[in-house]
C-alpha positions, 0 to 999 in steps of 0.5 A, spaced: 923 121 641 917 126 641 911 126 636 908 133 638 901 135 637 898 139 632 892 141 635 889 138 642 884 133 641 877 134 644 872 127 645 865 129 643 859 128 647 864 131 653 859 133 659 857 140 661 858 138 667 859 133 672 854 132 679 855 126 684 851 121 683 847 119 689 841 114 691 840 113 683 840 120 681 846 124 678 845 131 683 848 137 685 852 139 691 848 142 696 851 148 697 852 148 689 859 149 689 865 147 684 872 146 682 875 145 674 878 140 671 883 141 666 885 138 660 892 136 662 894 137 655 892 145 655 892 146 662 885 149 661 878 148 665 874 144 661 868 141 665 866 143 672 865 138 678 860 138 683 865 140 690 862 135 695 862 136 702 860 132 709 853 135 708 854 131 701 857 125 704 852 124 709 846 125 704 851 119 700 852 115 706 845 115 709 842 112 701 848 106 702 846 105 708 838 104 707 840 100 701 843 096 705 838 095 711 832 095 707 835 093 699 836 087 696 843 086 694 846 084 701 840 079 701 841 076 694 844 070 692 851 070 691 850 067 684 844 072 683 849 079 685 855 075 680 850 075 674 850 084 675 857 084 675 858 079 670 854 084 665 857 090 668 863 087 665 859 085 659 858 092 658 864 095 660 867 091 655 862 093 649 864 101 650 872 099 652 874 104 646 869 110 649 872 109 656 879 109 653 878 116 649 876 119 656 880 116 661 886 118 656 883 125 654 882 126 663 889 123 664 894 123 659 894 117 658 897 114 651 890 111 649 893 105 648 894 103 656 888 107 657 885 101 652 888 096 656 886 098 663 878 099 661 879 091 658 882 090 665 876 094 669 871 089 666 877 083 669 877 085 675 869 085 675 869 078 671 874 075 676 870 077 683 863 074 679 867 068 678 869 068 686 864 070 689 860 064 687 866 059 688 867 062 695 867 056 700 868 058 707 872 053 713 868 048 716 872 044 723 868 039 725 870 035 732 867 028 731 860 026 736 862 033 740 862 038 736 861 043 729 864 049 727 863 053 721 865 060 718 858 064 715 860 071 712 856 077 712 857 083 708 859 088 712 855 095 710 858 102 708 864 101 705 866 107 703 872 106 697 878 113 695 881 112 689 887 116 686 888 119 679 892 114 676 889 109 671 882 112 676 877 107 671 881 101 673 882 102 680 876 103 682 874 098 679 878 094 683 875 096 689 867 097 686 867 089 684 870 086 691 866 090 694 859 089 691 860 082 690 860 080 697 854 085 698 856 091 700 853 098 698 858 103 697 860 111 697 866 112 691 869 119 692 875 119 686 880 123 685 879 131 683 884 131 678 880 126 673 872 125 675 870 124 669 871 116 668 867 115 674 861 118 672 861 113 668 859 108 673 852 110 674 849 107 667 853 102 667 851 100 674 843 102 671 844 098 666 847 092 668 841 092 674 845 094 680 838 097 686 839 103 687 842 106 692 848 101 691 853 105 688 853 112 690 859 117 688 861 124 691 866 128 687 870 134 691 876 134 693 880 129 698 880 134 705 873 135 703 869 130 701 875 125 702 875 127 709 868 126 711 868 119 709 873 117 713 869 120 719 862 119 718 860 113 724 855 109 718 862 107 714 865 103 717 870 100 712 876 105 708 879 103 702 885 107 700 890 108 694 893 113 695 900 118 697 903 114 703 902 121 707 895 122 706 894 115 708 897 117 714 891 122 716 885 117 714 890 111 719 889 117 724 882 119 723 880 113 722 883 111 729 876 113 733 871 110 729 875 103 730 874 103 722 877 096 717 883 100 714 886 097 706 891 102 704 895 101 698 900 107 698 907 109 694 912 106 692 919 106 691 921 099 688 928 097 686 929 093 679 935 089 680 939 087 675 945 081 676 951 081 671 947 074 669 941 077 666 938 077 660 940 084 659 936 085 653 929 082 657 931 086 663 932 093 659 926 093 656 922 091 662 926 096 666 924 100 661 917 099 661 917 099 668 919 106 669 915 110 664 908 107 662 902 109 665 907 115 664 910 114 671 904 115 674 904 108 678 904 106 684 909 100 683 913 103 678 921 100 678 924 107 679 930 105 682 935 100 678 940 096 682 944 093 676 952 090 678 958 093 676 960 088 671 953 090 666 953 097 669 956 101 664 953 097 658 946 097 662 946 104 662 948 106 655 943 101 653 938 104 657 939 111 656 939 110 647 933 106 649 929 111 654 932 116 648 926 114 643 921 112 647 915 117 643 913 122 648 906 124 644 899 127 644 895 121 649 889 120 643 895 118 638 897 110 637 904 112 636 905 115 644 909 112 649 909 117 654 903 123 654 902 128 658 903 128 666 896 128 669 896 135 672 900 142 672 901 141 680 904 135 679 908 137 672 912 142 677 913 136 682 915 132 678 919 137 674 923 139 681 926 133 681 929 132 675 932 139 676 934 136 683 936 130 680 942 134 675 945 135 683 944 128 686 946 124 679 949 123 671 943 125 666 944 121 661 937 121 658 931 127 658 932 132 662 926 137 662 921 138 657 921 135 651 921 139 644 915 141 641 911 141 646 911 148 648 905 148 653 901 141 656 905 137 662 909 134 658 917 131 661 921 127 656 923 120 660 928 122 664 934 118 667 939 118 672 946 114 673 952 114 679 946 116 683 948 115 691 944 111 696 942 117 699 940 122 693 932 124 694 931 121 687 932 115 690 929 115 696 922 119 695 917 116 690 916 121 684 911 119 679 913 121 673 917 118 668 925 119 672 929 113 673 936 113 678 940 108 676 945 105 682 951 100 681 953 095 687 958 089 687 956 084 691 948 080 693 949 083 699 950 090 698 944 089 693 940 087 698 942 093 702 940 098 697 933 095 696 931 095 702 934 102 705 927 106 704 921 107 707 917 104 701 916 096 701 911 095 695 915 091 689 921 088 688 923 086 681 929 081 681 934 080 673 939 074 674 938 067 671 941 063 678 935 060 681 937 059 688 939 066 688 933 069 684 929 066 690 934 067 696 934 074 695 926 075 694 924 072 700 929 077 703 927 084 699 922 088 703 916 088 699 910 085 699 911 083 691 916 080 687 917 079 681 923 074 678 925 076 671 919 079 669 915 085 668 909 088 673 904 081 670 898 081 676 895 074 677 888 077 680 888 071 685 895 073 689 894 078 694 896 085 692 899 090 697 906 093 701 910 093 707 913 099 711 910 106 708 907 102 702 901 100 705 897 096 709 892 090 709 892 087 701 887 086 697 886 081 691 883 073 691 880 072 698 884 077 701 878 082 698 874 078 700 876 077 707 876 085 707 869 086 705 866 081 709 865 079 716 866 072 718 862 069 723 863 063 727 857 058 729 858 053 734 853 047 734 853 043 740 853 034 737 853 031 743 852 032 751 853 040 753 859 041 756 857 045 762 861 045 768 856 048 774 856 053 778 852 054 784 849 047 784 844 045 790 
């Protein structure tokens, strides 16, 4: 179903361009150089950004490190950094229509979602506010002898990489743990959608936070990106990102010894048992696959269904992805907006041409009607698709799903686990003993039972295999970004064994 624009939507009070901001200054890049950012709904520039480089970077670095040697925030009481934090949610909150309007316009993200991620932007900085004075660290005590306890510290630099997808949520993902434990940070977001992120210097102004703390350089990743990653004063990266990206920051990393949280692709299975509640299940494979218009990292884009359900699963889901409403981003009524990009457009594009030799189209297909320009694709789904098609082993991002059947548990096991990416798993049947059987034997750091993508902030967030490494969320945040430091205190007489006693 589509609702095809009559003209493009343009938000005012756009910037006339968008700068680095570093030490508590919004500046250009030093040798003044730029790059476009294209409205993805007409493909056409309407913003340049400032293209950062290592002589960026460096100027970014040595602000946050002064910030963190000289500066009060690492020095301040848990409870005083979690009284900014919670007014930069406050504020975050207070302008959440502003951000989505934007994010949405940079994105092509249907306002709607891009609604709920600003309010989840302002609940990852609540809950980091929240956890930060809750933290309680080990104490062992050795009775008469000895006393152990655990004193975290900030750990310095973090420099924070963010990708394109939902950018504004995201990186605050990253910006609340990473302040609340004390760090000063360099955020380098993606160079498709920047303009979210220059948004963090008022709020963060606003909010109280010393300057230097926040710095941002945009530029593009084997540029600005780059340089962050080997620049000696940084000695903490967190990624989220392609998997293959993360495989050159593991490697350029690797001299520097650097702390490494990546959150990278995903190709993760929805499997759906002849027990399931099918009308739940649809909907929810439904909504897995194509909001956030595909762009997202957990997207259950392979669906394992048994062969008992399998043809009226697919019928089912077919009509249903049929009238999902592909529509201009700043409209309420859009389901699907417009792909983020037109090189990721051409990707994406490619595998649906790809998947009409691997499988049954049953759904989409390519452009929709109506939408002569823009990076539009109808959702798209593919049945009978074999194990080894490439749309079902290769992460593709964008609003296409293959659809496989199997006649055994075991054989579902098999097909779930038979890919590189090992990020999420979503599991449909209504057996309890299997339900939990199966989810402790899936590859994948995240499993949901009868439900859709629903994250409790306290569990850890992360992948197995090719999707990652390291988690993030609750006190796995907090662990990353900090160092925990073990103090002993001799109780009673030192036990010294002597050496060269007379």
């Amino acid at each position: 179903m589509t609702d095809a624009p009559t003209t493009a939507y343009v938000p005012e009070g756009l910037p006339d361009r968008i700068r680095h901001y570093i030490d508590g200054e919004f500046v250009d890049s030093i040798d003044g150089d730029t790059f476009e950012v294209l409205n993805p709904v007409t493909n056409e520039t309407y913003v340049l950004a400032a293209a950062g480089k290592q002589a960026d970077v460096e100027r970014a670095v040595a602000a946050a490190r002064r910030a963190f040697t000289e500066g009060p925030w690492p020095r301040m009481l848990p409870r005083e950094r979690s009284r900014v934090l919670h007014r930069i949610a406050d504020i975050v909150e207070s302008r959440d229509a502003r951000l989505a309007e934007l994010e949405s316009f940079d994105s092509g993200l249907p306002i709607t979602q891009a609604l709920g991620q600003a309010r989840r932007a302002a609940e990852n900085f609540r809950f980091f506010a929240d956890l930060i004075v809750a933290q309680a660290d080990d104490a062992f005590k050795v009775p008469g002898k000895q006393m152990n306890y655990v004193n975290r510290k900030p750990i310095g630099v973090a420099g924070l990489i963010t990708p394109w997808n939902t950018p504004f949520m995201l990186e605050s993902w990253k910006l609340g743990p990473a302040l609340a434990t004390g760090n000063t940070v360099v955020l380098k977001p993606a160079e498709f959608t920047p303009l979210s992120a220059s948004l963090w210097a008022g709020i963060f102004e606003e909010a109280g936070l010393p300057k230097g703390v926040f710095n941002l350089v945009n530029g593009l990743g084997e540029d600005a990106g780059d340089a962050l990653v080997k620049h000696p004063d940084v000695p903490l990266i967190s990624f989220t990102g392609e998997s293959s990206t993360g495989q050159l920051i593991f490697g350029n990393a690797a001299p520097f010894l650097k702390g490494l949280s990546m959150e990278l692709g995903g190709k993760s299975p929805a499997i759906v048992f002849a027990d399931a509640d099918l009308d739940t299940a649809i909907d929810a494979t439904i909504f897995g696959v194509f909001s956030l218009n595909g762009e997202r990292c957990t997207a259950g884009s392979r669906i394992l269904v048994q062969r008992e359900v399998y043809d009226e699963f697919v019928e089912r889901y077919a009509a249903q992805a049929a009238r999902v409403v592909v529509g201009a981003p700043h409209d309420p009524k859009t389901e699907v907006g417009a792909l983020v990009h037109p090189e990721h457009y051409e990707k994406v594009m490619g595998y649906v041409e790809l998947g009409k030799t691997e499988g049954r189209l049953v759904a989409g297909g390519g452009r929709p009607e109506g939408f002569p320009t823009g990076n539009y694709v109808a959702p798209t789904v593919f049945a009978d698709v074999a194990p080894d098609a490439r749309i079902f082993q290769e992460e593709i991002f964008g609003p296409v799903v293959a659809i496989t059947p199997f006649d055994t548990e075991e054989e579902a096991l098999a097909l779930a686990n038979d890919t590189k990416y090992g990020l999420a798993a979503y599991i449909w049947t209504n057996d309890l003993r299997r339900a939990h059987n199966f989810a402790q034997a899936v590859e994948a750091g995240m499993v949901w039972l009868n439900s859709n993508n629903v994250r409790d902030l306290r569990t850890p967030f992360g992948g197995v295999k090719a999707s990652g490494l390291g988690h993030e969320g609750g006190y796995r945040s907090i662990d990353f970004y900090t160092d925990q430091q073990s103090v002993h205190i001799t109780l009673g007489a030192p036990h010294n064994p002597t050496f060269g006693k007379a």
